[in-house]
N, CA, C and O atoms as a DFTB+ gen file, in Angstrom:
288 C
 N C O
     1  1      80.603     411.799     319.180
     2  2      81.169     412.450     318.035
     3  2      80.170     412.350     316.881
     4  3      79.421     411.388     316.713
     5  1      80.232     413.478     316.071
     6  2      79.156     413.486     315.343
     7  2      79.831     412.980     314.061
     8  3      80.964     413.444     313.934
     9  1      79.422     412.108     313.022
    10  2      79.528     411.614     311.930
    11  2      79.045     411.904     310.372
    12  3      77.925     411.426     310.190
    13  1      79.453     412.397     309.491
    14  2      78.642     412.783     308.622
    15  2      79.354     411.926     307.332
    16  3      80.437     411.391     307.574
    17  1      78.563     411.729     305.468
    18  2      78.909     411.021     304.880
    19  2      78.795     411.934     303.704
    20  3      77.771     411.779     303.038
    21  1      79.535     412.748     303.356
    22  2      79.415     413.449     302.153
    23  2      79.593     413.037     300.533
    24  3      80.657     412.909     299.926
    25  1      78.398     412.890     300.082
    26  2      78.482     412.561     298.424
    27  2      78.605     413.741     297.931
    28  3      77.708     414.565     298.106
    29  1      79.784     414.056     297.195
    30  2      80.238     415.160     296.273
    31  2      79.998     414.451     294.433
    32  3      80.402     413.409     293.915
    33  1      79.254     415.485     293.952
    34  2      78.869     415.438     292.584
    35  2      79.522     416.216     291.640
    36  3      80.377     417.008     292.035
    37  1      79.225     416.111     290.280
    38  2      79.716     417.557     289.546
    39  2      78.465     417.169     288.804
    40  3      77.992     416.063     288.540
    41  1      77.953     418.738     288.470
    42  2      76.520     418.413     287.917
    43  2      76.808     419.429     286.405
    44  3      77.849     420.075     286.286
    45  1      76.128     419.429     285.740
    46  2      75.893     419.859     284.100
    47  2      76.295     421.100     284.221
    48  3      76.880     421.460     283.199
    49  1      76.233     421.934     285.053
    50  2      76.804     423.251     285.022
    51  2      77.493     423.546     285.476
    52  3      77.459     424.625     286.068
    53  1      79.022     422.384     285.460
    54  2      79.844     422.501     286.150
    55  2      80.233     422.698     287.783
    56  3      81.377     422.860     288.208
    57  1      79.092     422.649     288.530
    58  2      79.413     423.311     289.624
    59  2      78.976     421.862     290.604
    60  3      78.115     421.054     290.259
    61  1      79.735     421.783     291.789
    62  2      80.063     420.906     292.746
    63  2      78.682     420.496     293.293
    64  3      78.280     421.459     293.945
    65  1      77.730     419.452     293.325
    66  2      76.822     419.014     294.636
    67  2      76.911     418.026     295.396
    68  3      76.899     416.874     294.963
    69  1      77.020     418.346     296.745
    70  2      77.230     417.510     297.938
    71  2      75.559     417.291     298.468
    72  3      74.643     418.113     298.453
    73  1      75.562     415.624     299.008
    74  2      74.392     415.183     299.639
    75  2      75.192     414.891     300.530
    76  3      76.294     414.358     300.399
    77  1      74.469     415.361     301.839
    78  2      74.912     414.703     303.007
    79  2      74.182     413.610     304.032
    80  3      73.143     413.903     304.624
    81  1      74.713     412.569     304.150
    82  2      74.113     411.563     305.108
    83  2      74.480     411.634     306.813
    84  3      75.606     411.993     307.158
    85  1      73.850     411.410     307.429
    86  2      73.792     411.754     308.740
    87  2      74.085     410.737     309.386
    88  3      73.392     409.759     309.103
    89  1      75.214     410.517     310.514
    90  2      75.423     408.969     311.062
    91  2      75.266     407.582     309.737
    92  3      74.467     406.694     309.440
    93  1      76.340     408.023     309.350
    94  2      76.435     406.645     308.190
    95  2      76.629     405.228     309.044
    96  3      76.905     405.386     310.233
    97  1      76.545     404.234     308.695
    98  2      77.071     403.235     308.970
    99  2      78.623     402.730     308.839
   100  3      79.166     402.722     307.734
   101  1      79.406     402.251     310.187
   102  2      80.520     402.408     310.238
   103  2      81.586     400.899     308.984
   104  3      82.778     400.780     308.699
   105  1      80.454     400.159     308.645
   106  2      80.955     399.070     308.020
   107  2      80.991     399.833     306.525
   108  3      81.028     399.017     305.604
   109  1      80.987     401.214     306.111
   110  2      81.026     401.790     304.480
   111  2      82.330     401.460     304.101
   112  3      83.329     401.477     304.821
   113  1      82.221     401.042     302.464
   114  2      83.577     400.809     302.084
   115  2      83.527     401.126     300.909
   116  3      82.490     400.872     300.296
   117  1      84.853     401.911     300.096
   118  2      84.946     402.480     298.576
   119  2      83.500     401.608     297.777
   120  3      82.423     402.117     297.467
   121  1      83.799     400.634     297.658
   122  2      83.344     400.029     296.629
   123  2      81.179     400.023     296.765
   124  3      80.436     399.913     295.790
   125  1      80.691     400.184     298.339
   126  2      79.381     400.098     298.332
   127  2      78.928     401.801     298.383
   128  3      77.776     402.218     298.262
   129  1      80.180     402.649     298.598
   130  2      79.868     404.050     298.380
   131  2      79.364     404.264     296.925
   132  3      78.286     404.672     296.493
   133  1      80.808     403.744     296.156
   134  2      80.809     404.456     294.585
   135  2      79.062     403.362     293.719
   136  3      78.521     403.584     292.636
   137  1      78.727     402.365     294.698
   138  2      77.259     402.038     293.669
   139  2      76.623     402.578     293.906
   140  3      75.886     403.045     293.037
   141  1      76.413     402.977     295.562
   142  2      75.107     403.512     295.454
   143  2      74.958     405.047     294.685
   144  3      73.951     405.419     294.082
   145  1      76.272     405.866     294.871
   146  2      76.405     407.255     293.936
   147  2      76.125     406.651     292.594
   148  3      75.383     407.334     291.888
   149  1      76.446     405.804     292.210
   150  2      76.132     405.546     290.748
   151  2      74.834     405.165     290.544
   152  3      74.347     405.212     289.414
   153  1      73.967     404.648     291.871
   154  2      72.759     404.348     291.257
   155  2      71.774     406.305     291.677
   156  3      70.638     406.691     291.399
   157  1      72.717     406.866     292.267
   158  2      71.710     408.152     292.284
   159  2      72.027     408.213     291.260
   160  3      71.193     407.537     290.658
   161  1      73.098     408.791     290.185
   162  2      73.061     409.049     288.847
   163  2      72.005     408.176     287.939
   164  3      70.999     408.680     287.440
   165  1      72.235     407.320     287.851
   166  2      71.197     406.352     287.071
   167  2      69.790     406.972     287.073
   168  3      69.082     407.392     286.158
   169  1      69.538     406.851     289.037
   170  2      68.202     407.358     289.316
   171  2      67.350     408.632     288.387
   172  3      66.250     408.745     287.848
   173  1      68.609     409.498     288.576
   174  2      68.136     410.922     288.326
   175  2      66.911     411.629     288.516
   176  3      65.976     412.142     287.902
   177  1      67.478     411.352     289.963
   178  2      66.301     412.088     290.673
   179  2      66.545     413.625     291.670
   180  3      65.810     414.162     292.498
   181  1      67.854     413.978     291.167
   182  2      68.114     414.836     291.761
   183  2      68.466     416.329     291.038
   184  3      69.137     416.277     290.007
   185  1      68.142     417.340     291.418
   186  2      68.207     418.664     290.440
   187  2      68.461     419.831     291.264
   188  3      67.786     420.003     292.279
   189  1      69.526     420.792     290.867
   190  2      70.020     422.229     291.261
   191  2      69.239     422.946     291.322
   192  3      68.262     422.877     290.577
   193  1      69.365     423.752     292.097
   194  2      67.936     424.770     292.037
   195  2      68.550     425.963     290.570
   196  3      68.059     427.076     290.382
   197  1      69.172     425.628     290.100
   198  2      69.103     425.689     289.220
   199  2      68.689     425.073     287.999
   200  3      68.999     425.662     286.963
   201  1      68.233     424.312     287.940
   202  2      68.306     423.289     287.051
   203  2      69.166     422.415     286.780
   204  3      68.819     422.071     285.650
   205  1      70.087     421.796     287.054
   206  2      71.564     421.359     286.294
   207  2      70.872     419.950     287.145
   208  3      69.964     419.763     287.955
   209  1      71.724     419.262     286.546
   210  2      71.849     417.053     286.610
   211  2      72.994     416.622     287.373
   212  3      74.075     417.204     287.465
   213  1      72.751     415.879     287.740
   214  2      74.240     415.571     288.431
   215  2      74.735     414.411     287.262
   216  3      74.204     413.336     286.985
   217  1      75.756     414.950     286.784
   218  2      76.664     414.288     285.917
   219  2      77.619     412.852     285.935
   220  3      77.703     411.814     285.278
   221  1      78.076     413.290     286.754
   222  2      79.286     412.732     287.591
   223  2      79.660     412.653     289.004
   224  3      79.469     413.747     289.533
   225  1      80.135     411.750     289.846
   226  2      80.935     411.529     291.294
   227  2      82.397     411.914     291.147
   228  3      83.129     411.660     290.191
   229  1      82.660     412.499     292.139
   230  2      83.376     413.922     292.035
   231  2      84.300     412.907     293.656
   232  3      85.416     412.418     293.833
   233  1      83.128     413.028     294.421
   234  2      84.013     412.308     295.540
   235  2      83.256     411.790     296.615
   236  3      82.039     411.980     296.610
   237  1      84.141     410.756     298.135
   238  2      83.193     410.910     298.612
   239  2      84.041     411.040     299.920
   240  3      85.225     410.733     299.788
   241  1      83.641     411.436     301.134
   242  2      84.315     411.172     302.480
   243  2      83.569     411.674     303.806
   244  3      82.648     412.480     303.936
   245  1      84.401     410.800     304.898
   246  2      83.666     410.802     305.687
   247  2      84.312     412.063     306.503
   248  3      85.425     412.572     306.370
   249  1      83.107     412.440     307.503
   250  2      83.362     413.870     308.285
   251  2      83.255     413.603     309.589
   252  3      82.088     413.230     309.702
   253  1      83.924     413.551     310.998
   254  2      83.840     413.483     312.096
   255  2      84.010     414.800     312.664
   256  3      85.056     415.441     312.567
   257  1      82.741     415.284     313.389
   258  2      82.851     416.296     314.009
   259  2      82.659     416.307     315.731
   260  3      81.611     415.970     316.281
   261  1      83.775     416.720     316.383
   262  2      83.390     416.546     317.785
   263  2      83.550     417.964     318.253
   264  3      84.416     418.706     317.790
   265  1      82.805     418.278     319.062
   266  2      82.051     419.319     319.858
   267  2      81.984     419.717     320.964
   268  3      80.907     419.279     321.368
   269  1      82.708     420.604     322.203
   270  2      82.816     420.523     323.420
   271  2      81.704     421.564     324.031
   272  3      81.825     422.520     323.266
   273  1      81.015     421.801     324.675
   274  2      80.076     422.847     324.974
   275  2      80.557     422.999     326.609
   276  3      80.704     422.168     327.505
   277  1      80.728     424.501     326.541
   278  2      81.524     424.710     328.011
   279  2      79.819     425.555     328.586
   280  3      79.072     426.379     328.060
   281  1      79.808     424.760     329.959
   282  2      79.195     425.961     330.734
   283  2      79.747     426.972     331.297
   284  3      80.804     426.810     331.906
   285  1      79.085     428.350     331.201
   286  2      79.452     429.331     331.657
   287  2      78.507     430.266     332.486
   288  3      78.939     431.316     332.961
C-alpha cells in the first residue's frame, strides 16, 4: 500500500500549498508534524510559482493509497 504525508499550507495569496512526503514514517504524531511545518515556515524556503510565502499550516494528513493492477 502506498503511503503518502501531505503538508497543506495557506500562503500570502491566499491560495492552498501542499508538500508531499513519500512513505512517511509510521511512528508520526500531531505534535512532531505541526514542528517540523513550523520550522518550514520559519525556514522560508519555500515559494509559489507565483511568488506568494507560505504563511500559515492549514493542515496535515496522511494518504493511503492501494492499487490493484489486473492482467489482461
Amino acid at each position: 500500500m502506498e503511503t503518502n504525508l501531505e503538508l497543506v499550507f495557506l500562503a500570502t495569496d491566499g491560495k492552498t500549498v501542499r508538500i508531499t512526503v513519500n512513505d512517511p514514517k509510521d511512528d508520526l504524531n500531531e505534535e512532531i508534524i505541526r514542528n517540523v511545518m513550523n520550522q518550514i515556515l520559519t525556514a522560508n524556503v519555500f515559494e509559489t510559482s507565483s511568488g506568494a510565502s507560505l504563511v500559515s499550516i492549514k493542515e496535515a494528513r496522511k494518504v493511503s493509497k492501494n492499487t490493484e493492477v489486473f492482467s489482461l
